[in-house]
C-alpha positions in Angstrom: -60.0 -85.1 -109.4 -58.7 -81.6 -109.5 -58.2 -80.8 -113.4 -54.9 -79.1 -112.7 -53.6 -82.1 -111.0 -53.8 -84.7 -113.9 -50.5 -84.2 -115.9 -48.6 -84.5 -112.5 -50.4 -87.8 -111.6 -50.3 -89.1 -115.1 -46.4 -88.2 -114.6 -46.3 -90.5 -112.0 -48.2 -93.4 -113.2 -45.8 -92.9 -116.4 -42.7 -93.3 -114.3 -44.2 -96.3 -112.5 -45.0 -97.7 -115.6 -41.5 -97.1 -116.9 -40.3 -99.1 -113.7 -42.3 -101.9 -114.7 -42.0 -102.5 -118.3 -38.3 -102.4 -117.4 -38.3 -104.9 -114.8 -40.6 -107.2 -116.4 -38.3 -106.9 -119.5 -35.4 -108.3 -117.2 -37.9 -110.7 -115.1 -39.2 -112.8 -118.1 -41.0 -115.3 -116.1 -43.0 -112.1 -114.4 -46.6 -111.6 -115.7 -47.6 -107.5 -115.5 -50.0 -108.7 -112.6 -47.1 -110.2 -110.8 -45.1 -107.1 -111.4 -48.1 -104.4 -110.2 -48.3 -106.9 -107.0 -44.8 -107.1 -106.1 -44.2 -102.8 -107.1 -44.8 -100.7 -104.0 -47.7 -98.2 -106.1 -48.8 -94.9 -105.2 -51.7 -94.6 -102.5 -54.2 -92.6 -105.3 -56.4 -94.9 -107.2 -55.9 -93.1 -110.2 -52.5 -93.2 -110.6 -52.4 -96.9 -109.6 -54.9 -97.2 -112.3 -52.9 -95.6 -115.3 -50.0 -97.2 -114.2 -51.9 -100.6 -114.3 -53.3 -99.5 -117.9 -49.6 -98.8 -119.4 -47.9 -101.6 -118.1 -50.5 -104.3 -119.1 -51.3 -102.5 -122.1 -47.7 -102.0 -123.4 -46.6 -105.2 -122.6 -49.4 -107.4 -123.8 -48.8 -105.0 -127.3 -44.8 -105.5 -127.0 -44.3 -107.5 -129.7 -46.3 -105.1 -132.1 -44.7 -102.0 -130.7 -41.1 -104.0 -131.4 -42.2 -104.7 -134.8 -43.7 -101.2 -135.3 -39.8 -100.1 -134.6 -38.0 -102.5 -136.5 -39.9 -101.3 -139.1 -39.1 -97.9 -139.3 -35.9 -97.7 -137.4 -33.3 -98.9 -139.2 -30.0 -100.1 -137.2 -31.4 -100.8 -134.0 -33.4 -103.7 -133.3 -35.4 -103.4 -129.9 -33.9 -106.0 -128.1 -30.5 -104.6 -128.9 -31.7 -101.3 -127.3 -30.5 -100.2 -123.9 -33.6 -101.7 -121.4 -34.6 -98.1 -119.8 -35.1 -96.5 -123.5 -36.7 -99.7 -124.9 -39.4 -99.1 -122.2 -39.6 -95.7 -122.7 -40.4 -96.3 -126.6 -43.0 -99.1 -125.7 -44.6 -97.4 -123.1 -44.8 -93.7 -125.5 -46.1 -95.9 -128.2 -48.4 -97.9 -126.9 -49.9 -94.4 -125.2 -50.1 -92.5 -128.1 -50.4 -94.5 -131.2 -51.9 -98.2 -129.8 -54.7 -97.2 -127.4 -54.8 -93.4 -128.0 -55.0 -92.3 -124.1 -53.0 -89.2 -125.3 -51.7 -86.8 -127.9 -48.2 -88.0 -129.6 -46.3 -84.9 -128.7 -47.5 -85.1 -125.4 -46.3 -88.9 -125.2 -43.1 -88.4 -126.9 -42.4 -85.6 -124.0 -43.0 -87.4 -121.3 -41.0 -90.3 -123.3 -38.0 -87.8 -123.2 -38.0 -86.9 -119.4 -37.8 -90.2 -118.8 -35.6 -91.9 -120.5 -33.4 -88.8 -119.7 -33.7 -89.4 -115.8 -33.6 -93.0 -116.0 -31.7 -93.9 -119.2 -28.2 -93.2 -120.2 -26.6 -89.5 -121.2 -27.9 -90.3 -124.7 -31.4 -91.9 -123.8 -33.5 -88.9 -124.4 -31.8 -88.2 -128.1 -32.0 -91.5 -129.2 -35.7 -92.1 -127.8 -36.7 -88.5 -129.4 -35.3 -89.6 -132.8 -36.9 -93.1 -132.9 -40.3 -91.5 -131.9 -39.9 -88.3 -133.8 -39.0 -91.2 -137.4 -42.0 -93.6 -136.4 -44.5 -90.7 -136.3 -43.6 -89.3 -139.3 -43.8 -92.9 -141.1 -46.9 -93.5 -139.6 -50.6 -92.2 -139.5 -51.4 -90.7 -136.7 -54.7 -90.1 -135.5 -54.6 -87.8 -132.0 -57.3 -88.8 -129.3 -60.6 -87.2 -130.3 -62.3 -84.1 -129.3 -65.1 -86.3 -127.3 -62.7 -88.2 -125.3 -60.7 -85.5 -124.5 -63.7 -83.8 -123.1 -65.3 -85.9 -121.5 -61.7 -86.8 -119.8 -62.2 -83.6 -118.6 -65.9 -83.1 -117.8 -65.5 -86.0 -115.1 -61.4 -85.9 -114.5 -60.9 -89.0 -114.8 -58.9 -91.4 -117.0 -60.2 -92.3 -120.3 -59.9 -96.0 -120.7 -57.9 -97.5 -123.4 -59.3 -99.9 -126.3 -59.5 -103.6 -125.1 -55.6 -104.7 -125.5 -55.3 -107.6 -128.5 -54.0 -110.9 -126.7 -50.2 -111.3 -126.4 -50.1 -115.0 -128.5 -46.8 -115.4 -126.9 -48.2 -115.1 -123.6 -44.7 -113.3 -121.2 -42.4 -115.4 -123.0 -39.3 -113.7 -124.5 -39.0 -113.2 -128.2 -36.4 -115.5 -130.6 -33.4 -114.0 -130.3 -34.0 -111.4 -127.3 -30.6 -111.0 -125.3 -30.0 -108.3 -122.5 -29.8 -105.1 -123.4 
């Protein structure tokens, strides 16, 4: 892959991935796998590949993420949140801080643009601020120099850690309601 061409195609996949974690948060009785079926992907492998790696990865890790949140964002519980941004947060979390695939600020950008063009006039504020708290509460460690390079060396995606098991399985939390 053309170096120059990754932060548009990992763009993409992000988007894609937004789509997802937002439909399968409305869809319940979806698995991710179902989802990536049903979703009409982009054509290049990679991109089909991230997108598959965020939407799995983020949902399998929703409950941590959620709990991650509630911890450090006081007021707002995730399943209180407006659907589009609650993806956005998931998705930006379990990138940056959960499997390490990229830098934070790069994560919370993207997080931004997105919940900004799919999210409500106040999507991007709100996601910034309940990023911008959570990383300051919690230690960050940014993808090494060795991944990053060899990311590079071959252009291709680094893979993420194994996900932990989801022991809820897809079910919906206690208490979740629609957004």
């Amino acid at each position: 892959m053309n170096r120059s061409f990754l932060p548009q195609k990992r763009h993409r996949a992000r988007e894609m991935a937004l789509q997802l974690l937002y439909a399968l948060d409305i869809r319940r009785s979806q698995t991710p796998e179902q989802a990536l079926e049903l979703f009409p992907l982009d054509e290049d492998p990679e991109i089909r590949e991230y997108t598959r790696i965020l939407t799995v990865g983020a949902w399998e890790r929703r409950l941590d993420i959620d709990n991650l949140i509630r911890e450090h964002v006081t007021g707002w519980r995730p399943e209180r949140m407006v659907a589009v941004d609650r993806a956005a947060l998931r998705m930006a979390i379990f990138e940056s801080l959960f499997s390490k695939l990229t830098p934070v600020a790069v994560a919370i950008s993207e997080a931004v643009e997105l919940a900004k063009t799919f999210g409500t006039d106040e999507s991007g504020k709100f996601v910034n601020g309940v990023l911008g708290r959570i990383v300051r509460n919690v230690p960050v460690d940014e993808p090494g120099q060795e991944e990053a390079a060899s990311a590079s060396a071959d252009g291709g995606i680094p893979k993420p850690e194994e996900p932990r098991p989801d022991p809820e399985g897809t079910k919906a939390h206690a208490g979740d309601t629609d957004s």
